[in-house]
C-alpha positions in Angstrom: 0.0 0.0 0.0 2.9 2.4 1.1 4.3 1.4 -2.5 1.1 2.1 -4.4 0.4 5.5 -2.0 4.7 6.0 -2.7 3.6 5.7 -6.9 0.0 7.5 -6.5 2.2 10.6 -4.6 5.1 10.2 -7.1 2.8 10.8 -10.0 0.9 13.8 -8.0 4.0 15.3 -7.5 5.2 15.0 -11.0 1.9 16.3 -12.3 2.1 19.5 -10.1 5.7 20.0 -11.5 4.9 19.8 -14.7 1.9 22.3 -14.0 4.5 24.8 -12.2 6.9 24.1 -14.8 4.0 25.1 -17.7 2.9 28.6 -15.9 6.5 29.7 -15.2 7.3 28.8 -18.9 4.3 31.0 -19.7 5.5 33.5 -17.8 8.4 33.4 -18.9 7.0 33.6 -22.4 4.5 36.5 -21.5 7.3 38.8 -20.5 9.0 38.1 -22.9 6.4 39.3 -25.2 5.9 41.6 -23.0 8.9 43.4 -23.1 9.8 42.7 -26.6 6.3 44.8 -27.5 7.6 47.4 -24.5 10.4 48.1 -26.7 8.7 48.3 -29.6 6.5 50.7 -28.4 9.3 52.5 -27.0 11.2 52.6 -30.6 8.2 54.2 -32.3 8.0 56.6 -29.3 12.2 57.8 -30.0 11.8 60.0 -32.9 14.6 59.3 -35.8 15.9 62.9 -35.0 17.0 61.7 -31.7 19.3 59.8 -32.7 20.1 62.8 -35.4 20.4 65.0 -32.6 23.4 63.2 -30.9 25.4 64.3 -33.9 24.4 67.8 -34.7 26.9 70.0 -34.8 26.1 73.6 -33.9 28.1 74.9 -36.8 26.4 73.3 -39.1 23.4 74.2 -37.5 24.1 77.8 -37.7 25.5 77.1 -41.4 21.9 75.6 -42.5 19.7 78.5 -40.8 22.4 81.3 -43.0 21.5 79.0 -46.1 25.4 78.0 -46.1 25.4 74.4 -47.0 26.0 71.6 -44.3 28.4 68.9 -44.9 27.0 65.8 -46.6 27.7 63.7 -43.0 25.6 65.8 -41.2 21.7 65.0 -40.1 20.9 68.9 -41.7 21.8 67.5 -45.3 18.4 65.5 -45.8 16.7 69.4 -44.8 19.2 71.1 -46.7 18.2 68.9 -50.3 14.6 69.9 -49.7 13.0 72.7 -52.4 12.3 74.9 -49.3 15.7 75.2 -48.1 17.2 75.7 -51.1 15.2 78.4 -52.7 15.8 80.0 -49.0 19.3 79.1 -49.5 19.5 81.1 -53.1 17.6 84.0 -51.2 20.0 84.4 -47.9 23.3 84.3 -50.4 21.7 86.3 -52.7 20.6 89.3 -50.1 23.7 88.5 -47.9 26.2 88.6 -50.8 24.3 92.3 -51.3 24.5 93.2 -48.1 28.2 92.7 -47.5 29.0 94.5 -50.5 26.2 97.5 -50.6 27.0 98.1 -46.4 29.6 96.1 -44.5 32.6 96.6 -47.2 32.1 100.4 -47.2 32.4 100.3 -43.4 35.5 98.5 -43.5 37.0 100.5 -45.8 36.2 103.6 -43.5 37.7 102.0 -40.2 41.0 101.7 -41.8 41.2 105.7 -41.4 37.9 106.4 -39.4 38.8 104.4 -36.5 42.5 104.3 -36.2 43.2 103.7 -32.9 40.2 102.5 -31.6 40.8 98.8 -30.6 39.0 98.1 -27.3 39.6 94.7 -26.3 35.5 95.1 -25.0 32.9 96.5 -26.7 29.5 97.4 -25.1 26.6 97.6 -27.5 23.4 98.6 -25.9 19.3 98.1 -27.6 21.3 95.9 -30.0 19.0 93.5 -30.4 20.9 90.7 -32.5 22.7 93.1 -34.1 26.3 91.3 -34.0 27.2 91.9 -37.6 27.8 95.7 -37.5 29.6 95.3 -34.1 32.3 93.1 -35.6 32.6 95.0 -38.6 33.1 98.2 -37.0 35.5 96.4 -33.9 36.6 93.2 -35.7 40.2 93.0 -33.0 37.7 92.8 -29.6 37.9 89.9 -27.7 34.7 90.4 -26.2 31.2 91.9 -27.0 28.4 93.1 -24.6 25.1 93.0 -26.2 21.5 93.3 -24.6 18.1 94.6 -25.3 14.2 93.8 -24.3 14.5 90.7 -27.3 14.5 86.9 -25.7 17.7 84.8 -25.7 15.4 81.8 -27.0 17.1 79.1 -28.3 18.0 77.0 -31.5 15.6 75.1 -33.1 16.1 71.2 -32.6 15.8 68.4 -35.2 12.7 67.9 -33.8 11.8 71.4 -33.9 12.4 72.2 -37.1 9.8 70.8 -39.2 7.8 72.5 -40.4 10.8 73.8 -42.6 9.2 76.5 -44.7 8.2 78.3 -40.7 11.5 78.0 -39.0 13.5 79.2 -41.9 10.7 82.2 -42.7 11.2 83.0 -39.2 15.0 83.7 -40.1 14.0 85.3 -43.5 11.5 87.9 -41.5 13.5 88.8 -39.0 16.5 89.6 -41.1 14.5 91.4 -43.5 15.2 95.1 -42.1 18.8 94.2 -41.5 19.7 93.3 -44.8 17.4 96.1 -46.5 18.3 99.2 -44.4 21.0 98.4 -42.0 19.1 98.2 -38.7 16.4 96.6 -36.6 13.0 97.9 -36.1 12.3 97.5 -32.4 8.4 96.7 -33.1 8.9 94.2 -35.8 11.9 92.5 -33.4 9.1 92.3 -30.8 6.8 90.3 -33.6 9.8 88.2 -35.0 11.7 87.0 -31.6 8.9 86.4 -29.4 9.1 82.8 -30.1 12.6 81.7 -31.5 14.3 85.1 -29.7 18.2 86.1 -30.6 20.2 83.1 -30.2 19.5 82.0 -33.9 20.1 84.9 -35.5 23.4 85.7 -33.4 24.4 81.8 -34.5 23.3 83.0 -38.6 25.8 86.3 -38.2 28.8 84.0 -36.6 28.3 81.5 -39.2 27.9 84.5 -42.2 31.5 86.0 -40.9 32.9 82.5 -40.6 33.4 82.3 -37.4 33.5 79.3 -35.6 31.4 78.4 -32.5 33.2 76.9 -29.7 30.4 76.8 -27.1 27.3 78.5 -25.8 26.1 78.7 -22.1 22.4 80.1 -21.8 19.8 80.9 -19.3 16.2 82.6 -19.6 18.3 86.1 -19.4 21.4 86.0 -20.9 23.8 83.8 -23.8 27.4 83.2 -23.4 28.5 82.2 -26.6 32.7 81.4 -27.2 33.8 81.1 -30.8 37.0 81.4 -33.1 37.6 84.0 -35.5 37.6 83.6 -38.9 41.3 83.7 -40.6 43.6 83.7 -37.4 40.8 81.5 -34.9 41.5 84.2 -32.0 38.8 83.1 -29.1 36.6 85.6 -28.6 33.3 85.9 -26.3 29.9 87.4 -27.4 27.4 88.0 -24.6 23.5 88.7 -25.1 21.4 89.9 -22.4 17.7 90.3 -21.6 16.8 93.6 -19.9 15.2 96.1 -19.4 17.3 99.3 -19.8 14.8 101.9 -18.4 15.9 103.4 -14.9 13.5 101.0 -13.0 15.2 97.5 -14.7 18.3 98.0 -15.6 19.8 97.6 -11.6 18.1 94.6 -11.5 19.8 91.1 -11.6 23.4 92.5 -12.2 23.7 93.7 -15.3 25.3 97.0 -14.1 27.7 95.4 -11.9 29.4 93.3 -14.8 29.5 96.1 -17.3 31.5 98.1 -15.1 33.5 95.0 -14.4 34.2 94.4 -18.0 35.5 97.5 -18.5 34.3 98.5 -22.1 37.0 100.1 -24.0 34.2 101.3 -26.1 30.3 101.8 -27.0 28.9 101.6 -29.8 25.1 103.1 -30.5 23.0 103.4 -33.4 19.4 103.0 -34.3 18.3 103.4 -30.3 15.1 105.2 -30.7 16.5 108.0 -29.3 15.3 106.6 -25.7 18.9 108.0 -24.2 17.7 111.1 -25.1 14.6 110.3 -22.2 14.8 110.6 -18.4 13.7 107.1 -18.3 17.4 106.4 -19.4 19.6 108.1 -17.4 21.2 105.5 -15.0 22.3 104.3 -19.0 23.5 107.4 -19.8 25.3 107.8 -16.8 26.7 103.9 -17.0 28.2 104.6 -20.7 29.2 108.3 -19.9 31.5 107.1 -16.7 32.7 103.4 -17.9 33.5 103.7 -21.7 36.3 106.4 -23.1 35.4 106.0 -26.0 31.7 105.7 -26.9 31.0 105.3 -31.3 27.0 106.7 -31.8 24.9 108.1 -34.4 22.3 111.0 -33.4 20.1 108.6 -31.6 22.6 108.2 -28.6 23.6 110.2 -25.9 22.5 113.7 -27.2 25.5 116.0 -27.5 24.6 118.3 -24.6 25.6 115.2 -22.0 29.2 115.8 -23.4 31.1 118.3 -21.9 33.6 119.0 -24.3 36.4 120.2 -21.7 36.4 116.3 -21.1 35.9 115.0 -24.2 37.2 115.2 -27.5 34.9 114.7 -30.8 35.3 113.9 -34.8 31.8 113.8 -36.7 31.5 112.3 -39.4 29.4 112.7 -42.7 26.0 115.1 -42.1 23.5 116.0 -39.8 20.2 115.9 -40.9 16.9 116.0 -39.0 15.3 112.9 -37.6 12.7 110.7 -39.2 9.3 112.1 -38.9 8.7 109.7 -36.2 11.5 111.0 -34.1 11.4 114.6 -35.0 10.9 115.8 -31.5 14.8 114.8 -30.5 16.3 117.5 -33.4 19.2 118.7 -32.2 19.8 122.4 -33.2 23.3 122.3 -30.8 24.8 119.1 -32.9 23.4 120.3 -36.3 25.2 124.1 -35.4 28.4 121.7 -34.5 28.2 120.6 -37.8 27.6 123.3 -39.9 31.0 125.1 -38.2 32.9 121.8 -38.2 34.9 120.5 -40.8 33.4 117.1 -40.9 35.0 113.6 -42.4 33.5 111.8 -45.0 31.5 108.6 -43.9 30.9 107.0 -47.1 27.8 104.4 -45.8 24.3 104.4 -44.1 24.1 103.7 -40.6 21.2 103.5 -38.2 17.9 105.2 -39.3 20.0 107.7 -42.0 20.9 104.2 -44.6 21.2 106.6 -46.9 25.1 108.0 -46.9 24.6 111.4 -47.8 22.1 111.4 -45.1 24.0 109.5 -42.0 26.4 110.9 -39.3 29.0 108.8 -36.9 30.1 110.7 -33.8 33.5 109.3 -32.0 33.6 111.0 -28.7 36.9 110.3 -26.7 37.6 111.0 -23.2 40.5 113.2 -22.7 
């Protein structure tokens, strides 16, 4: 009996292993499944770009949004053989290719005279918006440049972000538009443009259109750091972009103040500011350029001429002084226009700020004694 119960409990147990062998098996099986169909999932989740994303070089990404062609390794080249980027390719090279020969290569051949001797190893470049172009063309040897204005640092557009094509790069086409027709940004229509892709792009396109070479770039919500090589002899160099507010009420705030006056501009550079320096509402500004920077570079709507005594300064004008736009006709200046009528004045040879015309514009250098 024991041997019958012993073969009755043998085949019991043997059937319950063979049950607990089945579901574990199944179990096995199930998560198997399971996970092989997690994965899947998760595959189909991971856009392609992703894995683009890895290798995107920021060059090349600055390249692609100035319509300069990537190479043919990088993710950008599948964009960059679509109609859309290559008509806006054409377009950029076309306008660009005007631009650097209507405006930049007149003002180059001015500095070789007009600013002799004015090499400051900072520059300080207030309501510049993205305005980097005209800063290195007028100080192409400093080593640092201090931009800032009300305009969003934003960010560049990822792989991901930048379909659709035909918006990102009309983005770049609008808010160039001004720029590369007249020489200047239009405050209102930078307010339109950068509200969503801000400054960082088009500071990248200008880098990329001079040939520079980005190095780096350290952002936050209120100011870029970007570090980059210059074209020809790869000198580092640092461009800086802040958000802020430059009325009296902002422009303490958050230490802005604090590290222009520890950069120690060797110049400023002004043009097309709205004449808002002329305005109460700007005079901690005022005061900030007047006491940090010896030399400060401005057309008419800067620091109004009365702000500068001239037992401290000295002063070459440039080209002619004609009345403001209509717009701005309140901030006339009959004490800079009779400076210029008994002053032997310099030829200027280019537009710059509002005046794009050249037998229109005037440059002040003021330097302090």
């Amino acid at each position: 009996m024991v041997v019958v119960g012993g073969m009755r409990g043998e085949g019991r147990l043997c059937n319950r292993m063979t049950v607990q062998r089945l579901i574990t098996t199944c179990a096995l099986l199930l998560l198997t499944v399971h996970a092989t169909l997690a994965q899947t999932e998760v595959r189909r989740a991971i856009p392609v770009s992703q894995t683009e994303e890895a290798r995107l070089d920021i060059n090349d990404l600055a390249r692609f949004l100035s319509g300069i062609q990537p190479p043919a390794d990088s993710p950008l080249a599948r964009l960059a053989a679509t109609p859309e980027w290559n008509a806006f390719a054409a377009e950029m090279n076309a306008r660009w290719r005007a631009f650097d020969a209507g405006r930049l290569q007149p003002i180059r051949n001015w500095c070789t005279v007009g600013m002799n001797g004015i090499h400051p190893a900072t520059l300080f470049y207030p309501f510049s918006g993205p305005d980097f172009i005209y800063a290195q063309t007028l100080f192409p040897g400093a080593e640092r440049y201090i931009l800032c204005g009300q305009e969003p640092v934003g960010e560049l557009p990822s792989m991901e972000k930048m379909e659709p094509l035909s918006q990102t790069l009309g983005r770049v086409q609008s808010s160039l538009k001004t720029l590369l027709d007249a020489g200047y940004f239009v405050t209102k229509e930078m307010r339109d443009d950068l509200k969503s892709q801000g400054t960082l792009p088009l500071l990248c396109v200008m880098l990329a259109r001079s040939g520079d070479r980005i190095v780096s770039i350290n952002q936050d919500a209120g100011h870029a750091e970007i570090h980059f090589l210059r074209a020809g002899n790869g000198r580092p160099s640092t461009l800086y972009y802040f958000c802020v507010n430059l009325r009296n009420e902002g422009i303490g705030k958050g230490g802005f103040v604090s590290f222009v006056k520890q950069s120690r501009p060797g110049a400023a550079y002004i043009k097309a500011a709205s004449y808002l320096l002329h305005e109460p509402d700007f005079s901690t500004l005022r005061n900030l350029l007047l006491s940090s920077c010896p030399v400060i570079v401005q057309d008419d709507s800067g620091i109004p001429l009365r702000y500068f005594d001239q037992t401290h300064w000295n002063m070459r004008l440039f080209g002619t002084y004609t009345p403001p736009l209509d717009i701005f006709k309140q901030y006339y200046q009959p004490d800079l226009a009779e400076l210029y009528r008994r002053t032997t004045t310099l030829p200027l040879g280019f537009g710059i700020g509002y005046q794009w015309n050249p037998r229109d514009a005037n440059l002040v250098i003021y330097s302090r004694k």
